[in-house]
Kinemage of the C-alpha trace (Angstrom):
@kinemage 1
@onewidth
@group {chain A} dominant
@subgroup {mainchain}
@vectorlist {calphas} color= white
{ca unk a 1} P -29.079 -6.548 -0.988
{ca unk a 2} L -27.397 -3.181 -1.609
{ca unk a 3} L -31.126 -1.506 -1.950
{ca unk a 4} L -31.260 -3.119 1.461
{ca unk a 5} L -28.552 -1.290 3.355
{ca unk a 6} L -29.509 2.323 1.676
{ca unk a 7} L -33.139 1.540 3.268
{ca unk a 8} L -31.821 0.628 6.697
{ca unk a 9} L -29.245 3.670 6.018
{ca unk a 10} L -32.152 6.167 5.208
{ca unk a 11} L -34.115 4.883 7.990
{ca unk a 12} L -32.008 5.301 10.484
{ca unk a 13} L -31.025 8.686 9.408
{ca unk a 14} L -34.565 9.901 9.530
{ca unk a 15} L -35.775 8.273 12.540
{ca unk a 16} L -32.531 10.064 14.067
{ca unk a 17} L -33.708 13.321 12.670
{ca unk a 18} L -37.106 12.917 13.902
{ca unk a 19} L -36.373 11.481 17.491
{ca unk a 20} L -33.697 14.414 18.319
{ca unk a 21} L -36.317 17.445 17.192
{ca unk a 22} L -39.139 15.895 18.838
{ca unk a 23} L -37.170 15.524 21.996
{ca unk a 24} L -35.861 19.035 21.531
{ca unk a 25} L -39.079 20.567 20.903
{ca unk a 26} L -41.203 18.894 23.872
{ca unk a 27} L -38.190 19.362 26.385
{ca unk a 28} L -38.764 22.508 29.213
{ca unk a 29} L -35.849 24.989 27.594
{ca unk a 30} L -36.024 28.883 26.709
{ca unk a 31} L -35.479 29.537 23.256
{ca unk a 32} L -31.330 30.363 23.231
{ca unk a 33} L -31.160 26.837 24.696
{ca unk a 34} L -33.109 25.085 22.189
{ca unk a 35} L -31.445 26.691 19.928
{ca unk a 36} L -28.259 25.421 20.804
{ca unk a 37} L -29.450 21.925 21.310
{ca unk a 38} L -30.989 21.901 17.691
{ca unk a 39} L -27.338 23.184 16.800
{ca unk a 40} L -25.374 20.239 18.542
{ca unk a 41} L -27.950 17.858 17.986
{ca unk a 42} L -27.236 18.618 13.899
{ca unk a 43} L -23.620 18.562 14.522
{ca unk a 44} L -23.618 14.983 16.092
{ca unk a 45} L -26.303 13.484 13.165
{ca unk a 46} L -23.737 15.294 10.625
{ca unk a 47} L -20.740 14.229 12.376
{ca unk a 48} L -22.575 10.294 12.362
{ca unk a 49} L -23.462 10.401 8.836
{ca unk a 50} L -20.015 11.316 7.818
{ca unk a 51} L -18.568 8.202 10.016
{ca unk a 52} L -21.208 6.019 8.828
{ca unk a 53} L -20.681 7.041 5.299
{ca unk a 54} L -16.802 6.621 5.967
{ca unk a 55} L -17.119 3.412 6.643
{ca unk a 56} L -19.301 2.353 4.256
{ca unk a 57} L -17.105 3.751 1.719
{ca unk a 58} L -14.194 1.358 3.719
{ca unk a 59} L -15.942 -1.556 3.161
{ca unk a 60} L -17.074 -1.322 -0.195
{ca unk a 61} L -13.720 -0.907 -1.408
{ca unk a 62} L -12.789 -3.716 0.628
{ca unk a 63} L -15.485 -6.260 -1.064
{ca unk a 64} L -14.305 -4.420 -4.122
{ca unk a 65} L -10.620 -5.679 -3.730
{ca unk a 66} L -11.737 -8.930 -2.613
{ca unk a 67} L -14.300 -9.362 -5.903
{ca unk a 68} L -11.236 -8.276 -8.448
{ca unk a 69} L -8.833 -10.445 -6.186
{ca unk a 70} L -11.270 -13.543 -6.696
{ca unk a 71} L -11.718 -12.278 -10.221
{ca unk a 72} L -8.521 -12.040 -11.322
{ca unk a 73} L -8.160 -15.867 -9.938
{ca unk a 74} L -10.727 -17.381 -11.605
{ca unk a 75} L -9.513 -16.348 -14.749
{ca unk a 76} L -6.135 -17.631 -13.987
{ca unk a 77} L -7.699 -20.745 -13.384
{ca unk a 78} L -9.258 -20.924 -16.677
{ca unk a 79} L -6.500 -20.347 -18.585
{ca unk a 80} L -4.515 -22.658 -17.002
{ca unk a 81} L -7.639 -25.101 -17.645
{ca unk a 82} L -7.176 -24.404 -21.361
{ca unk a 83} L -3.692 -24.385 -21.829
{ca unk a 84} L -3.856 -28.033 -20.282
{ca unk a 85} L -6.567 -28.869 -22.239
{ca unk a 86} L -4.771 -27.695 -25.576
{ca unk a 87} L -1.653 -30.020 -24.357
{ca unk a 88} L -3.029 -32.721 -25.365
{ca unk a 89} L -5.625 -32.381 -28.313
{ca unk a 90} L -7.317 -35.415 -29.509
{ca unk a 91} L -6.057 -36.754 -32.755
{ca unk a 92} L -7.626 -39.657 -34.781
{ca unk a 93} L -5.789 -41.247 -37.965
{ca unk a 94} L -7.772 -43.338 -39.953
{ca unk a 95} L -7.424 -44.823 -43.382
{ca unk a 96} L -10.945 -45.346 -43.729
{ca unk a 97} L -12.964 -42.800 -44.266
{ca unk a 98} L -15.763 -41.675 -41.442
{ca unk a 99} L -19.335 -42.412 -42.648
{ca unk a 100} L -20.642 -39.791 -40.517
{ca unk a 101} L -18.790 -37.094 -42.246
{ca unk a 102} L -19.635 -38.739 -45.976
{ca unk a 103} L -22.894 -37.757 -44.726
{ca unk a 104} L -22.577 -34.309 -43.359
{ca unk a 105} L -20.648 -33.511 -46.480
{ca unk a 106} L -23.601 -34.664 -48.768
{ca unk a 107} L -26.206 -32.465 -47.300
């Protein structure tokens, strides 16, 4: 799913790329003015990727928090699990001896 998002991410980045020179180049301007357009139109895909990237980073350390939060639970829970299941340990006293085990023992 990850692979996913860089994809779209990449994408989008270079479709934005594409779509602002080709509208810069085949727009009516003089050369100072296209140059200037090229300039901003940078600035605003830089200025994007930053804020995209910004809140990728956001949210990643969000589902990071959340994954070491759930984590961290879980394992609480299993410990827990064991310590009640070491409470009580099943103990059997018998005189007579278990065939089964005669058995084992003889192989």
């Amino acid at each position: 799913m990850k692979e996913n998002y860089k994809s779209f991410i990449r994408g989008a980045l270079a479709g934005s790329i594409a779509g602002s020179v080709a509208a810069l180049l085949f727009a009516p301007k003089s050369g100072r003015e296209l140059r200037q357009d090229i300039t901003d139109q940078a600035r605003h895909v830089s200025d994007k990727g930053q804020e995209l990237a910004g809140k990728i980073s956001d949210t990643s350390m969000e589902y990071t928090d959340k994954i070491k939060e759930t984590a961290s639970a879980v394992i609480h829970e299993i410990g827990q699990w064991r310590r009640k299941s070491n409470i009580v340990p099943e103990v059997s006293i018998s005189s007579v001896p278990d065939q089964e085990n005669k058995e084992e023992d003889a192989l």
